[in-house]
N, C-alpha and C positions, 0 to 999 in steps of 0.2 A: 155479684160478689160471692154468692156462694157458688154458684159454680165455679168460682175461681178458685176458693178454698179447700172445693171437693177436690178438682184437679190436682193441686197441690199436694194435700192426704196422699192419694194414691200414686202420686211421684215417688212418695217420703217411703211409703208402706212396704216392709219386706213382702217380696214377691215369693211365694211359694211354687214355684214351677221345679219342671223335672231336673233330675241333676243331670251337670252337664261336667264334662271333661275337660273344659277350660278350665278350670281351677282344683288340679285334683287332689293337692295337697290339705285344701278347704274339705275338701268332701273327704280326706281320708281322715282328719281329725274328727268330722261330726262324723264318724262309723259307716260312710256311705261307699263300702269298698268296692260295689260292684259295679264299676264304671264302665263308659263301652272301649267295648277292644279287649274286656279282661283285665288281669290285675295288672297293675300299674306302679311300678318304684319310682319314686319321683324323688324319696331325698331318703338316702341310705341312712345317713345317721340318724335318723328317726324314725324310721320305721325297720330296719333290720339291725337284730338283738343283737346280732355277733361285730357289725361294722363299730356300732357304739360301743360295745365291751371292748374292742382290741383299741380303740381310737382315747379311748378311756382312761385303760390302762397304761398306755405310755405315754398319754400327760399327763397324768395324776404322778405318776413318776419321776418323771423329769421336773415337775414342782415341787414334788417333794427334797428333790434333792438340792441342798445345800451351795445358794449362787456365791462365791468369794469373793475379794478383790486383793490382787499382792501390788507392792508396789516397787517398782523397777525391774520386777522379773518375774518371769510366769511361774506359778505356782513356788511362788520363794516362800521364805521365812516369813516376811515381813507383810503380814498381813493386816488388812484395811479394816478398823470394828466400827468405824465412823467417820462421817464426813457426806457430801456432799453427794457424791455417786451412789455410797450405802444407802443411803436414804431415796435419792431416785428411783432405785430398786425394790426398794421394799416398799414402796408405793409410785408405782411408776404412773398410775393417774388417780382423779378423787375419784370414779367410780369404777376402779381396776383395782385389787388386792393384786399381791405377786404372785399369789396362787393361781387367779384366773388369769392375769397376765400370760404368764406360760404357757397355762393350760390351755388357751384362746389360741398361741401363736403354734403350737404343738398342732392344734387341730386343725387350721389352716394349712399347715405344710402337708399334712396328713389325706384331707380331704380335698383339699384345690390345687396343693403340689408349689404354691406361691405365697408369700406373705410379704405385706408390707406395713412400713414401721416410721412415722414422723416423731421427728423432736419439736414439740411445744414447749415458748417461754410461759409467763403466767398469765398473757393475756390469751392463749390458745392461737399465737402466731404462729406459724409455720419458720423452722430454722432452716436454714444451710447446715449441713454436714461435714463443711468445709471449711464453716465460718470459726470467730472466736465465744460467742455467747453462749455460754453453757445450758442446758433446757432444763425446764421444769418438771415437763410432764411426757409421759410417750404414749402415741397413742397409735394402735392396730387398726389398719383398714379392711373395709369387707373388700376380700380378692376379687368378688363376683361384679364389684361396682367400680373397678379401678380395669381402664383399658388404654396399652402402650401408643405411643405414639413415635412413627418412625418416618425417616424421610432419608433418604440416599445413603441408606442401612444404617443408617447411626438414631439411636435414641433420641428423640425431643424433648420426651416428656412423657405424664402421666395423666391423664384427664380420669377425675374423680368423678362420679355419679351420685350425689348423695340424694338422702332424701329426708324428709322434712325433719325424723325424729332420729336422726344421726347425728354423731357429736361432731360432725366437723359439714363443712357449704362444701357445695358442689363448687369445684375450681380446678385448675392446668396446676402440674406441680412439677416444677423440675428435677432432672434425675439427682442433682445435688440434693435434694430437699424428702428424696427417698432411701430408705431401706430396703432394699429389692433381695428377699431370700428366696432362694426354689430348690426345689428337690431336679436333682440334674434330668435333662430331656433330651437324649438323640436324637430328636425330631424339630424342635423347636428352640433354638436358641434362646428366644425371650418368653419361653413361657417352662413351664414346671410341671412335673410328669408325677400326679397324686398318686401310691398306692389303691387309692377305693378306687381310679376307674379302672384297674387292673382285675380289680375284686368285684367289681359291678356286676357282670354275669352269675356267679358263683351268688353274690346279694342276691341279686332278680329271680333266682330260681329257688331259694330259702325262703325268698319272701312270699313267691306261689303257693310253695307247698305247707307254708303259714298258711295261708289265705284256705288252703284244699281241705287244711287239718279243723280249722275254724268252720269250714263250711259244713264239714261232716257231724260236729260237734250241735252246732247249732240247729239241724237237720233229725238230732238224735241220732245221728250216725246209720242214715239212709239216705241213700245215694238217689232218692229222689222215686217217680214211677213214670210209666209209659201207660194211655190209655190207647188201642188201637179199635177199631171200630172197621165194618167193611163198606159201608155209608158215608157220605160226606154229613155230619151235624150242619144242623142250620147255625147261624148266630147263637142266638139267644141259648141254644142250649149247650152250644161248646162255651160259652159264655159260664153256665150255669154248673156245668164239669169242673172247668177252671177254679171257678170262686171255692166249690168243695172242696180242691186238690187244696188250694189256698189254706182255707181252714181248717183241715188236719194238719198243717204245719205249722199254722201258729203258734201255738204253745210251747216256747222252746223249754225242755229240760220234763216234760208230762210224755204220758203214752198219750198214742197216735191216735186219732179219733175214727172211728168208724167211718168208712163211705160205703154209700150205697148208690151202683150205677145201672144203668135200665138202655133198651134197644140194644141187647149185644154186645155191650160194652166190657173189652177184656182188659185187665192189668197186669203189666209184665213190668217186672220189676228188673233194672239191669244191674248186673255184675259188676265186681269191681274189678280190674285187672290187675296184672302183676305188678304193674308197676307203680299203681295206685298201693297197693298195699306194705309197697316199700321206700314212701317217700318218709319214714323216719328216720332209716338207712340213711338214704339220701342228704336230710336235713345235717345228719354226722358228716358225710362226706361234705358239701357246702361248710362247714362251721369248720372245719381243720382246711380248707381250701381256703377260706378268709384270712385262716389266723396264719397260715402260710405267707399270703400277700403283704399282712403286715409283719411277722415276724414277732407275732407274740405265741410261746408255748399256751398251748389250752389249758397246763395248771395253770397259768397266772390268771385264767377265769374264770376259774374254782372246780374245773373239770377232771376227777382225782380215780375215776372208776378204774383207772387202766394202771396208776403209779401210786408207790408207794411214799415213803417219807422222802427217802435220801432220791427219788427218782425228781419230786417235786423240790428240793434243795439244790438239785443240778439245773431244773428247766429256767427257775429263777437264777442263778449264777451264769447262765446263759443268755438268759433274757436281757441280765445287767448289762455285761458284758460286752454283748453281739447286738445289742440293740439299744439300747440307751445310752450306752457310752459314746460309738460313733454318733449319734444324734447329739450328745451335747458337743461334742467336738468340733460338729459345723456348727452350732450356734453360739460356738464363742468364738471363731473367725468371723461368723457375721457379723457380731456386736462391735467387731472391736471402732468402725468409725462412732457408734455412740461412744463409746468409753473413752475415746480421744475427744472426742466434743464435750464429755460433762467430765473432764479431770482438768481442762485448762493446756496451755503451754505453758512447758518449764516440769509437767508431771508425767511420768508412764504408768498410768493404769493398766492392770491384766484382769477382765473378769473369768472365770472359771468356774465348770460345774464341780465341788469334791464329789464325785463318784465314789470314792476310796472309804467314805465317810459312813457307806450304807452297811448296816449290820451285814446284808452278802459280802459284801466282797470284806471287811473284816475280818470275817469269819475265812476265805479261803486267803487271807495277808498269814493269820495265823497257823494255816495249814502249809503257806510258802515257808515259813520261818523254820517252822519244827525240821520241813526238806532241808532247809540252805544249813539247818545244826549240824545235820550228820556231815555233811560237803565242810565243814567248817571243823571239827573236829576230825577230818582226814588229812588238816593240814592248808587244805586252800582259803587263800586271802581274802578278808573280807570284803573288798572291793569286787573282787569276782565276783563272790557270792550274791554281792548286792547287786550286781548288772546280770546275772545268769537268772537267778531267782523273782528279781521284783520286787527287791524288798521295800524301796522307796526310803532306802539310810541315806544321809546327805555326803556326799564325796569328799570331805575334810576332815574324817578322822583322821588322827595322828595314829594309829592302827592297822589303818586299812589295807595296806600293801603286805605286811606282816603273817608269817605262817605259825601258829601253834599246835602244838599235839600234845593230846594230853599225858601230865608228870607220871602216870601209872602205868604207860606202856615203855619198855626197853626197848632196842636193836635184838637181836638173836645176836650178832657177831660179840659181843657185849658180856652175854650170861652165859657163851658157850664158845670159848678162847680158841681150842686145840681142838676139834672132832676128830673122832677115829670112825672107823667102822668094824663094828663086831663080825665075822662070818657065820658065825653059827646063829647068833639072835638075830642078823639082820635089821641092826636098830644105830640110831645114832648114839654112841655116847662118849665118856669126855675122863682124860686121864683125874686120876686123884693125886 
């Protein structure tokens, strides 16, 4: 019995053996980064600063921004403050806020290039997207655990991988019964083409010269030593070299500890090289190489060294604009089989992002406005104006087609009847 017990013990007993590379992710969390083969990127968004800041930033974004609902026509007047759908929305699961909802589906398109999207009633059944039972709750699946199923090129289906503490069983889901969004793929029809693995190189090479910069740091910023000898050392005393070499490096953040070596023993210290000395350079280039990928300006992540105010007022007016806007654009065509599944038959629901809504773009509605006054006070109609400019006026004034100038300006032909011309002055003027 007891040696059954002991057996048992040391089944149970964490095992302290060497680290190993099958689980590098484990070993990069407990600081064990010096795996074999080198440093190792196994999950961008976790371990490279800039994949997370730009992946960050334009979900934090696009949650911020203001979801709507009009009813009978896209972005009408008649807008939705309650009901059934508004509420779906603002709590699309009980352990989803609408903040993380988006922010969760933003990151998936972002990172896997694929998202997909079930309608749950209240028992967490799985709906048709085609049916009439309006849903309860929606819920995001990990992309990594959902793989297509195809036969005589047409879709089947979707076989889900769950695991134990996932909120939904492993089971087959038909393509009625998904939301299948992707980022467009020339390559693949049924899969999605993420910006990060575009960016992944440009990562893997940020995240080394992280790794180079920390290693110097923790080293006190010595690049290590060379002990050369013209002797082969027995064991025991390359052994006993080693261990010193050891012990002066202990101490991270103290001066170096004295060695002292015997038989001939020389130390040569190696240099760093150029290129070693210019991987902060480098970390720059990488970090505008990322945010390139995704298309977020470096002011939107606090990077101000180079720009000024009005310089960082345009990157974000751009950022709005050329990257958030098209992004919600396709994610209000995706939605819209939800929004027809939770408004019923007999309703036309439109969800939409206000974009318009964000102090940016505000701010340059009012800079359109003051433009479209001068164009308006030359006489052209405000209907132009409003389709030239962007003003976003609604097309039924009684107005609109109509030209005014203003009561302070005359004709010339008006205040000056009869012109002559004088020869000698050269000048226009007018009998009396």
């Amino acid at each position: 019995m007891r040696n059954w017990l002991k057996a048992v013990r040391q089944a149970w007993q964490p095992k302290t053996t060497r680290k190993s590379a099958g689980d590098p992710v484990r070993n990069w969390l407990n600081s064990d980064d010096d795996l074999p083969g080198g440093v190792t990127l196994v999950n961008g968004y976790q371990q490279s600063a800039w994949v997370y800041a730009c992946v960050q930033a334009i979900a934090e974004q696009v949650a911020l921004t203001p979801f709507r609902f009009s009813l009978g026509e896209k972005k009408g007047e008649q807008i939705l403050e309650r009901g059934p759908v508004v509420d779906l929305f603002n709590r699309p699961h009980p352990h989803l806020s609408r903040f993380e909802f988006w922010e969760l589906l933003i990151a998936h398109l972002l990172l896997r290039g694929r998202a997909f999207l079930v309608a749950l009633d209240s028992e967490d059944h799985i709906l048709r997207l085609d049916g009439a039972e309006a849903p309860s709750r929606l819920l995001l699946l990990d992309p990594d655990r959902v793989q297509r199923i195809c036969s005589a090129h047409e879709l089947q289906g979707w076989r889900y991988h769950g695991h134990p503490n996932a909120p939904l069983a492993s089971q087959v889901l038909l393509p009625e019964e998904v939301l299948f969004i992707r980022q467009p793929n020339p390559f693949d029809f049924w899969d999605g083409l993420s910006p990060y693995s575009v960016a992944l190189l440009a990562a893997q090479s940020d995240y080394a010269a992280a790794q180079f910069m920390k290693g110097l740091m923790v080293n006190n910023a010595d690049s290590g030593l060379i002990i050369t000898t013209e002797a082969q050392l027995p064991d025991d005393q390359r052994e006993q070299v080693l261990s010193a070499l050891r012990a002066r490096k202990r101490r991270v953040g103290l001066a170096d500890q004295p060695l002292v070596l015997w038989n001939n023993l020389k130390v040569q210290k190696p240099t760093v090289s150029t290129a070693d000395l210019e991987f902060l350079a480098n970390r720059k280039f990488n970090r505008l190489e990322i945010c390139a990928v995704f298309r977020v300006p470096q002011e939107i992540l606090g990077f101000t060294e180079d720009a000024n105010r009005s310089v960082s007022d345009s990157a974000r007016l751009n950022f709005i604009e050329n990257r958030i806007a098209p992004l919600c654009r396709r994610i209000e065509v995706a939605l819209e089989p939800i929004l027809r599944l939770a408004a019923g038959r007999g309703q036309e629901i439109y969800g939409f992002f206000d974009v318009d809504s964000l102090p940016v773009m505000q701010q340059a509605r009012r800079e359109r406005f003051n433009a479209a006054r001068g164009a308006f006070e030359m006489g052209v109609p405000l209907a132009i104006c409003n389709q030239v400019f962007d003003l976003g006026l609604p097309g039924n004034l009684i107005h609109a087609e109509r030209s005014y100038l203003p009561t302070t300006m005359q004709e010339v032909t008006a205040s000056v009847p009869n012109p002559t011309r004088n020869p000698n002055l050269n000048l226009l003027t007018t009998d009396h």
